[in-house]
N, C-alpha and C positions, 0 to 999 in steps of 0.2 A: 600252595598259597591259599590264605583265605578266600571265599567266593563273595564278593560284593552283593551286600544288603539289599533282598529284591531279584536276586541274578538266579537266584535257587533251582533245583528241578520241581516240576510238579506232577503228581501222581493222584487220580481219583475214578471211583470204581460205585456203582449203585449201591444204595444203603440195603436195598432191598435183593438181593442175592443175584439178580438179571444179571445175564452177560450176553447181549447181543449185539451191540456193537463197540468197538473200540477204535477210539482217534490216536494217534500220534501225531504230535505238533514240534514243526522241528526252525527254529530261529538261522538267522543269516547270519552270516562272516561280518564278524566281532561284535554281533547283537548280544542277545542271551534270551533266556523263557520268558523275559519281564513283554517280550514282546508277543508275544502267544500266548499269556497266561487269559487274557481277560475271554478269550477266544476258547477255550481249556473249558472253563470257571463256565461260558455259556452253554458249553456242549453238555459237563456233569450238570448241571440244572435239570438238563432236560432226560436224566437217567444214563446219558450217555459215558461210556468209560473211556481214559483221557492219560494219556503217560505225554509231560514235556519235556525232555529230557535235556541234560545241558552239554551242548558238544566240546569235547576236549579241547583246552585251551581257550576258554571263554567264560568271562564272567570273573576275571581274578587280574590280572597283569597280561597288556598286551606282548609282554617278552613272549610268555609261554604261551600263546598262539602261534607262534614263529616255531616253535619247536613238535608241532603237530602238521599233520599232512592229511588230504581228504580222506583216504583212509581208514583216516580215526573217527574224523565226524558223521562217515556213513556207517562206523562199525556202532556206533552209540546210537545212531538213528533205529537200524537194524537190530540192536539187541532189544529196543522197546517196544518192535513191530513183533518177537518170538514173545515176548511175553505180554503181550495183550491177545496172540495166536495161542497161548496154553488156556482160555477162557473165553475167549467172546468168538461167535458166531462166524460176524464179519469183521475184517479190521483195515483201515483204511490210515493213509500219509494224507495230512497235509501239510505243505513248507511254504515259506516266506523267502523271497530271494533266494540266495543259496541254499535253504532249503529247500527249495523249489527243485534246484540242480540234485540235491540226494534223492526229493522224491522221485522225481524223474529215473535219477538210475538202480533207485529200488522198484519201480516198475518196471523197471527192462531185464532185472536179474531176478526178483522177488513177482514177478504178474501172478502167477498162477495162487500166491499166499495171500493177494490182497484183494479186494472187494473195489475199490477206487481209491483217486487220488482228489486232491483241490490245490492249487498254486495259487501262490499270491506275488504277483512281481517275478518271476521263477529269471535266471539269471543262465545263459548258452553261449552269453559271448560278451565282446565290447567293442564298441566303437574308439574308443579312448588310446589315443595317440598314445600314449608315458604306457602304457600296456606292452608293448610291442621292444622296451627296452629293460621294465622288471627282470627279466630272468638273466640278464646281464649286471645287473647293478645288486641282486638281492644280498649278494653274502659282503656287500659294502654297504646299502644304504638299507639299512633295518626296516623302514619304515617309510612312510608318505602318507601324504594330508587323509583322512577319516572318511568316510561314508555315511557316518551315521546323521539320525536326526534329521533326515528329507519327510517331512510332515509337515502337512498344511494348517491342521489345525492346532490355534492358538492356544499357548501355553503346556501342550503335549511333550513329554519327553521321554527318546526312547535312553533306556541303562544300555550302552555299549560304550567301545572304546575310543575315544575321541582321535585316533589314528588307525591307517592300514596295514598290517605287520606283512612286509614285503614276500616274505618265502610263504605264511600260508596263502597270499594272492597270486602267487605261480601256481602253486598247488591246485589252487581251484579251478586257472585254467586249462590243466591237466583235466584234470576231471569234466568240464566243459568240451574238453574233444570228444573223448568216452560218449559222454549224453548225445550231443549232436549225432555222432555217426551211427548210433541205435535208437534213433526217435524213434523207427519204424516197427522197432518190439515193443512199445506202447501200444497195449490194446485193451486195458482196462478204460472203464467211466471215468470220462476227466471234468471236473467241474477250474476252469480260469478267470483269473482277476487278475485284470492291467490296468496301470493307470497311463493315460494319456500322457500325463505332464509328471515323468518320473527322472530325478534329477542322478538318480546310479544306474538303474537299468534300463535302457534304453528300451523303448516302445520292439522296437525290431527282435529282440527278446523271444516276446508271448507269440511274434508273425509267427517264427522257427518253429515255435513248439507246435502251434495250429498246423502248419503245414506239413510237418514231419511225423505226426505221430500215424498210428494207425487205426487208434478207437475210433467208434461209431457213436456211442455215446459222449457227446460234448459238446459242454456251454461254454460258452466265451462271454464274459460279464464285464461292461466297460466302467471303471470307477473314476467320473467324471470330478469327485469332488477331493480328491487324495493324491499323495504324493507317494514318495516310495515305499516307506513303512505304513499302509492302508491299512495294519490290525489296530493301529491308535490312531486312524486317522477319521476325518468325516464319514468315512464310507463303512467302518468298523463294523455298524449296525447290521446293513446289508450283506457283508461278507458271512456273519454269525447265524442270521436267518435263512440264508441259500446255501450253507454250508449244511446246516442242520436238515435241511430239509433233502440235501441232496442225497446225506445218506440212509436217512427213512425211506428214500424209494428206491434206491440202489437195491440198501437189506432187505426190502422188499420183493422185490423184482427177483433175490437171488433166492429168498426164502419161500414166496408164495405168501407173505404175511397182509396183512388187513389193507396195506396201503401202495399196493402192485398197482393199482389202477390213479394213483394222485396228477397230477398236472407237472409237468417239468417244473425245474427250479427257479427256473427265471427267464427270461426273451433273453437270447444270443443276442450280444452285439455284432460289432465292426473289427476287429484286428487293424491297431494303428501300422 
């Protein structure tokens, strides 16, 4: 199927032949890159190199979501994490919601290949009642009400699919057991963004992640002014500033480079 206008992957690499570090930025279940691009776009600015990749079954027709399994959206996360690893120095995930759930379990299978990680909203579970019947109803009820477009700020909109395609949301909660019962092989540098008032992922979420992993290095960064898609939302600024910065001292710290010695990225909050 065609890929809807905007939905595209994005790929960029310093003009100037550098390869020191590399991001990978990976969108949520039935999002697409349009929501990690501006995030992407701030990192290459600043020399940094940048693969968005678009996970299988997103960004064209929510049919063909349904016909994809996590899977597939960690094998596409994972083939942009080898090839930013055939070039750059350090190479670091960060994900959004369900991205957040692949980066999570590319740190637990991939730690040793990555430099750190950064979540945004990162997704372990659900509190949500109709959850607990999905896997009963999937191969009859295709689908159920959407996720997308939890943003606070006015006039913001994110490109995803205006409904949930039943069988890849079993799927993910597959994948969501996986992550929970090996938080504990997290032991890369984890830079976290939650928002308080997030209307898909529940605050209890980012607790899991905090309390389950194993790193030593980790911020927990509260995004008081955003909703669930915080890369367009108020707080966008701040996630792209502490983002950046986090991995300047990370690749630092692992290289011995000029700025081993900078200030952490930001005051640790609170875990809602």
């Amino acid at each position: 199927m065609p890929v809807l206008p905007g939905a595209e992957p994005f790929v960029s690499d310093p003009g100037d032949g550098s390869r020191e570090i590399g991001v990978v930025l990976s969108h949520g279940l039935t999002g697409t890159p349009q929501s990690m691009r501006a995030w992407g776009e701030f990192l290459a600015s600043d020399g940094i190199g940048v693969r968005g990749p678009r996970l299988p079954g997103h960004g064209t027709r929510w049919q063909d979501l349904n016909r994809t399994r996590w899977s597939d959206w960690y094998g596409e996360v994972e083939r942009a994490v080898d090839d930013l690893r055939r070039e750059y120095r350090s190479v670091f995930v960060f994900g959004q919601s369900m991205g957040g759930t692949l980066t999570l379990r590319l740190a637990q299978e991939r730690g040793d290949d990555l430099a750190g990680i950064a979540l945004v909203n990162p997704s372990v579970t659900t509190l949500r009642k109709d959850a607990t019947i999905a896997p009963y109803i999937q191969w009859v009820v295709p689908f159920v009400p959407g996720v997308a477009n939890d943003i606070k700020k006015p006039g913001v909109t994110e490109l995803a699919y205006d409904r949930l395609p039943t069988r890849a949301a079993v799927s993910l909660t597959a994948l969501w057991r996986l992550v929970r019962a090996d938080l504990e092989r997290v032991h890369l540098p984890v830079l976290l963004f939650h928002s308080p008032t997030d209307h898909v992922v529940e605050p209890v979420n980012s607790a899991l992640v905090l309390q389950g992993i194993s790193s030593h290095d980790v911020t927990d960064v509260v995004l008081d002014d955003s909703h669930h898609v915080a890369t367009l939302d108020n707080d966008a600024p701040r996630i792209f500033s502490d983002s950046l910065a986090f991995v300047r001292r990370v690749h630092d710290d692992r290289t011995g480079g000029s700025h081993a010695t900078d200030t952490a990225v930001s005051t640790p909050g609170t875990p809602a």
